[in-house]
C-alpha positions as CSV (number, residue, x, y, z in Angstrom):
1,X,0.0,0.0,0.0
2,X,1.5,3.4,-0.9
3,X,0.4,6.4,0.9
4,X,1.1,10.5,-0.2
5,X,1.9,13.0,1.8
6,X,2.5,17.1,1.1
7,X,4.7,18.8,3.2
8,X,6.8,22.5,3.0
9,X,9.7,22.9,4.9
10,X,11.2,26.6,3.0
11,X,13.1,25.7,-0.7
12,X,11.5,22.4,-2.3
13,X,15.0,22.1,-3.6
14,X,16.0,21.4,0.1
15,X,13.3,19.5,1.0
16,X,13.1,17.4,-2.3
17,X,16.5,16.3,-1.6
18,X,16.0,15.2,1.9
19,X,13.0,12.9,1.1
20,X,14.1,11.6,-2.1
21,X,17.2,9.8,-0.8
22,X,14.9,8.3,2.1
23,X,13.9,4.3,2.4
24,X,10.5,3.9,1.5
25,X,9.9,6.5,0.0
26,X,9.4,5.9,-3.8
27,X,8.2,9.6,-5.4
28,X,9.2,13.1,-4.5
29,X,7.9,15.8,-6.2
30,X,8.6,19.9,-5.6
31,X,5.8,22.0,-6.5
32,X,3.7,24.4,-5.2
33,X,0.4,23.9,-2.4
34,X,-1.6,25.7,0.2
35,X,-2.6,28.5,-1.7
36,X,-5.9,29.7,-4.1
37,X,-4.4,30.4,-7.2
38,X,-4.8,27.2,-10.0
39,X,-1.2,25.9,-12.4
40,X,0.8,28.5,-10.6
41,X,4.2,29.2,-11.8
42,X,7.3,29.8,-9.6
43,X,7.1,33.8,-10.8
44,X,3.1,33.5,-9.9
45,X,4.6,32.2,-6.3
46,X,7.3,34.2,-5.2
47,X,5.1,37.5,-5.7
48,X,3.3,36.4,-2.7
49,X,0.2,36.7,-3.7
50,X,-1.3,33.2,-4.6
51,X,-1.5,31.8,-0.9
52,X,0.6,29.0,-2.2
53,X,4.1,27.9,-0.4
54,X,7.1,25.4,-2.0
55,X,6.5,21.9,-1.0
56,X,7.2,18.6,-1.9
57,X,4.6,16.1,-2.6
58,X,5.6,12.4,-1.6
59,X,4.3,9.0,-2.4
60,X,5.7,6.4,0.6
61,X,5.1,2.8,1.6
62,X,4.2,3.2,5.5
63,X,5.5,-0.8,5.8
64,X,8.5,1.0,5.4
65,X,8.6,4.2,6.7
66,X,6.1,5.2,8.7
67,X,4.2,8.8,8.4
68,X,5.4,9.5,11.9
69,X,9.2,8.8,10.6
70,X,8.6,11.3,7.9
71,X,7.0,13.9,10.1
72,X,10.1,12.8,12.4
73,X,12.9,14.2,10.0
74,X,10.5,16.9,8.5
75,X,11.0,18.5,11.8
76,X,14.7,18.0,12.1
77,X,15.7,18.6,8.6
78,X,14.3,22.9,8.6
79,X,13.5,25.6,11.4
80,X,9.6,24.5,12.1
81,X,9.8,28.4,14.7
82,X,10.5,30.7,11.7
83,X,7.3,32.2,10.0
84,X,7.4,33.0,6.5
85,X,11.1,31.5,6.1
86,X,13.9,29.8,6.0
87,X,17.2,30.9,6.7
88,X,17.9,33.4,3.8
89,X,14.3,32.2,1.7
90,X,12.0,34.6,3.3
91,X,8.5,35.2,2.2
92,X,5.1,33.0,2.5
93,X,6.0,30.8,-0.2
94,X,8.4,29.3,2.3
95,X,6.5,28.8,5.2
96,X,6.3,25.4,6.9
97,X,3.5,23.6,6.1
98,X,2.1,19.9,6.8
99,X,-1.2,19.8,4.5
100,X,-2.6,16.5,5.7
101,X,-4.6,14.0,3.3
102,X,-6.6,12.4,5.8
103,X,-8.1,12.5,9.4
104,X,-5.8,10.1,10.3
105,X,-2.8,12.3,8.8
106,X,-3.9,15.0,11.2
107,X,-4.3,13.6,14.2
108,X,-0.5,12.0,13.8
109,X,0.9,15.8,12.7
110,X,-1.0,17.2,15.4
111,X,0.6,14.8,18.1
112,X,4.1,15.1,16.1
113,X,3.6,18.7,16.5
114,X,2.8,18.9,20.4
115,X,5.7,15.8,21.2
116,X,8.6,17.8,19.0
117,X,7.2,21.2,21.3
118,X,7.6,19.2,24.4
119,X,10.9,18.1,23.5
120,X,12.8,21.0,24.2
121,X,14.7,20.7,20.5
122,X,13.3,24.4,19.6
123,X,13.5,27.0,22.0
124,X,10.9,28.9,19.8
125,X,7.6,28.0,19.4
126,X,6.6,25.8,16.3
127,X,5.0,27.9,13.7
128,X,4.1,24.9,11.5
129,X,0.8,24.8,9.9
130,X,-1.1,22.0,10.0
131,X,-3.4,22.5,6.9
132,X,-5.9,20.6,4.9
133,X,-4.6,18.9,1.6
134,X,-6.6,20.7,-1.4
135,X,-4.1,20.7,-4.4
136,X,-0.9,20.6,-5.2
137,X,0.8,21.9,-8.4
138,X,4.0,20.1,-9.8
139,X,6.9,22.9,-9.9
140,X,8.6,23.4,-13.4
141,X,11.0,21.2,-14.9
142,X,14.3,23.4,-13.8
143,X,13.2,22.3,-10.4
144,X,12.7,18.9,-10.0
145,X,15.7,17.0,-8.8
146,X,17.8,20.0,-8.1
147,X,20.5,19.4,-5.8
148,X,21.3,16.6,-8.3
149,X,21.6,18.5,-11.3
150,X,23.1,21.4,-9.8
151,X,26.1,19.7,-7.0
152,X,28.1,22.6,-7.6
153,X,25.8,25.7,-7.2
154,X,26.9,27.6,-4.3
155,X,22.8,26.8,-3.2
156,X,23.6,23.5,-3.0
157,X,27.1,23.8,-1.2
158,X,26.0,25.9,1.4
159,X,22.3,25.4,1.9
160,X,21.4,21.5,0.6
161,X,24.4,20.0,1.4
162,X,24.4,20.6,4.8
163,X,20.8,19.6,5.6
164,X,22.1,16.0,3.7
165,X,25.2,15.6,6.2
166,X,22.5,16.7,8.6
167,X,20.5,13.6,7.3
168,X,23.0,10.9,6.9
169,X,24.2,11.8,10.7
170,X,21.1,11.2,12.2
171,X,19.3,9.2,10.4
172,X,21.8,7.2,8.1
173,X,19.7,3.6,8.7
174,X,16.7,5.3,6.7
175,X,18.8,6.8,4.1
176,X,18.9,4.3,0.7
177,X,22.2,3.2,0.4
178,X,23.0,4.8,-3.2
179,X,23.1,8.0,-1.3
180,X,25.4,7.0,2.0
């Protein structure tokens, strides 16, 4: 059984190549969800004006990775306190974003949410929406796959890369092993 799941964590490039190099999981596409506007482009996005933020759409077999896993390193792989950004990506469109697909979805983010608060990781408060899945629109061809087609942008070097190491540290077991 394969299950879907939409999430935004700031720059789909960043996120996309987290979750694509992940056990289990067996789709990753960037694109663009949360908002009103219908076949946005990224230029229709960044204005700020469609409602929509970057995000990644998933498909995952929960046999092997379990929603909760997911939601587990979509906390630990951005900053879920920031509003509205991400490090040097500021502006709605990278907000942090879970846009559940189910009831059952929900209830797991919600609980995900309120157990990574009571941790202690973040000193902030999580900012994270937990939103309704309505649509998602697949990003443009320049971005899928990114970080590999572009190793060698500075983006990558100084931004993706890190989040990878970040990755592979603590979660190496999950990681597929072409990418260790």
């Amino acid at each position: 059984m394969i299950d879907t799941a939409t999430l935004a964590g700031g720059c789909f490039w960043c996120t996309e190549a987290i979750f694509r190099r992940l056990k289990g999981v067996t789709t990753v596409t960037p694109g663009y969800a949360g908002g009103n506007k219908e076949n946005p482009s990224y230029y229709d996005v960044v204005t700020g004006t469609t409602g929509h933020g970057e995000a990644i759409q998933l498909t995952f077999d929960p046999s092997i990775i379990p929603y909760e896993k997911i939601l587990d390193i979509f906390w630990h792989t951005h900053n879920p306190t920031t509003k509205d950004g991400q490090g040097a990506d500021v502006g709605t469109e990278y907000r942090s974003m879970i846009l559940y697909h189910s009831e059952k979805q929900k209830n797991i983010a919600l609980k995900s949410k309120q157990e990574i608060e009571n941790s202690g990781t973040f000193k902030d408060p999580i900012v994270t929406e937990i939103v309704p899945y309505s649509s998602f629109y697949p990003a443009e061809e320049e971005h899928m796959n990114f970080a590999e087609k572009n190793q060698s942008s500075p983006y990558c070097t100084f931004v993706i890369n890190p989040k990878i190491q970040k990755l592979l540290k603590e979660y190496g077991n999950d990681v597929k092993d072409e990418y260790k």
